[in-house]
Residue, then its C-alpha position, 0 to 999 in steps of 0.5 A: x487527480x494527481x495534485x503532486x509531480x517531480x520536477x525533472x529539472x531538479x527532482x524536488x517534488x511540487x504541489x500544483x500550487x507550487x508548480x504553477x508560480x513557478x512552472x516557467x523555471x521548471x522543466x516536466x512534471x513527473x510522476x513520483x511513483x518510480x515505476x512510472x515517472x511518465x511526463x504529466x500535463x496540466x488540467x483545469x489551470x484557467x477552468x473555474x469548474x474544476x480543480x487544477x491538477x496533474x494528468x497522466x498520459x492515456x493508457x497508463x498502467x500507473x497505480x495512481x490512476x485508479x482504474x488501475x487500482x483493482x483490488x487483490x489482484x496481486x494475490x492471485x494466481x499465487x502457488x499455495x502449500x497447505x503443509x507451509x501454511x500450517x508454519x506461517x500460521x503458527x508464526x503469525x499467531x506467535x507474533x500476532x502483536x508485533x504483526x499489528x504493531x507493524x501493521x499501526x506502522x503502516x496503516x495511518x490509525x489502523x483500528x482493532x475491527x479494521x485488523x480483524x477484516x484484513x486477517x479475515x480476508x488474508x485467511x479466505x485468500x490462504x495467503x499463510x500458504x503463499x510458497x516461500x513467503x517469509x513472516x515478514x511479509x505478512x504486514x505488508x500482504x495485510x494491507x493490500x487485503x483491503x480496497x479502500x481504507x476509509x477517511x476518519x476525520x479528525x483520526x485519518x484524514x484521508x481515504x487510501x488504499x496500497x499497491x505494489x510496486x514493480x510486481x504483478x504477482x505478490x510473490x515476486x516481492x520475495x522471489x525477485x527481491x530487488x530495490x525496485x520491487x520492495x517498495x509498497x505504494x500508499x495511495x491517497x484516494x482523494x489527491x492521488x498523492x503517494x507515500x512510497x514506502x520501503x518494504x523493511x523486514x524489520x518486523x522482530x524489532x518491534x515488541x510482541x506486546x501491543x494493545x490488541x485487545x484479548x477479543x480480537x486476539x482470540x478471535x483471530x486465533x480461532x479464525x486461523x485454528x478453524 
């Protein structure tokens, strides 16, 4: 239930709420995700059962709707090269720190267990061997290698997940690289709201130090050496 739109007017962004004392001097509701911007309607403005929100259009392939959202699903069918993989791992454990620290970034209270997972299901996908894939993507890969992350209250205050935008397969992201399909979605579960984030490969500019503790260090060290 998206509770956000662009007004295609202005192009300001508005809540429901907003919209709704003011939706005569506006023009149509938009959706903010880029690869989408279909016109959306609204539900449940005079219902006292429902909350009032914004509707995609039947049959939307948008990332917000989230039957849309099936987990993985852009890490699949990816070639893999097992000699390149041994690289990429060897350059991820070196740069293990700044990799989390990015991941924090990224990740609203990201936790060392929550860490652990999502390396733990990158490496049952073999993603290391991804061919072409750079270093810097890795972060971002990481994210996608969860379905939900969990609200936390009062450390994260909503349930989310992350979506790619423009790409059916991950790998697109570094072989048709282009302002369209470098953006990651992270998608609020619960308002349908999204932060669009720019896929930066900046990941040498953060420190290779972190408060990644000497446990789960090794213990995806010796995930990775297995």
């Amino acid at each position: 239930m998206p509770k956000y739109a662009i007004d295609s007017l202005t192009g300001n962004e508005l809540s429901i709420d907003e919209w709704l004392l003011t939706k005569h001097d506006r023009g149509n509701p938009l959706c903010k995700v880029k690869t989408c911007q279909r016109v959306m309607t609204i539900v449940g403005e005079h219902s006292v059962n429902r909350a009032t929100h914004f509707r995609h259009p039947a049959h939307t392939d948008c990332p917000l709707v989230l039957v849309n959202a099936t987990a993985y699903t852009q890490l699949q069918g990816v070639l893999v090269d097992i000699e390149y993989a041994k690289i990429i791992k060897r350059l991820f454990l070196e740069n293990l720190h700044r990799v989390f620290q990015k991941c924090k970034y990224l990740i609203p209270n990201l936790s060392f267990k929550e860490f652990d997972e999502i390396v733990g299901f990158a490496n049952n996908l073999n993603i290391w061997g991804y061919v072409d894939i750079n270093i810097e993507y890795i972060p971002y890969v990481l994210c996608t290698c969860r379905d939900v992350f969990q609200k936390n209250p009062p450390y994260r205050e909503y349930p989310f997940h992350f979506v790619f935008a423009n790409v059916q397969r991950v790998d697109e992201l570094w072989i048709n690289a282009s302002h369209n399909t470098n953006i990651i979605y992270r998608v609020h579960r619960d308002t349908q709201d999204v932060d669009i984030i720019d896929i930066k490969l900046d990941l040498f500019n953060y420190e290779n130090s972190s408060k990644l503790t000497r446990y789960y260090y090794e213990s995806i060290s010796n995930m990775l050496r297995q």
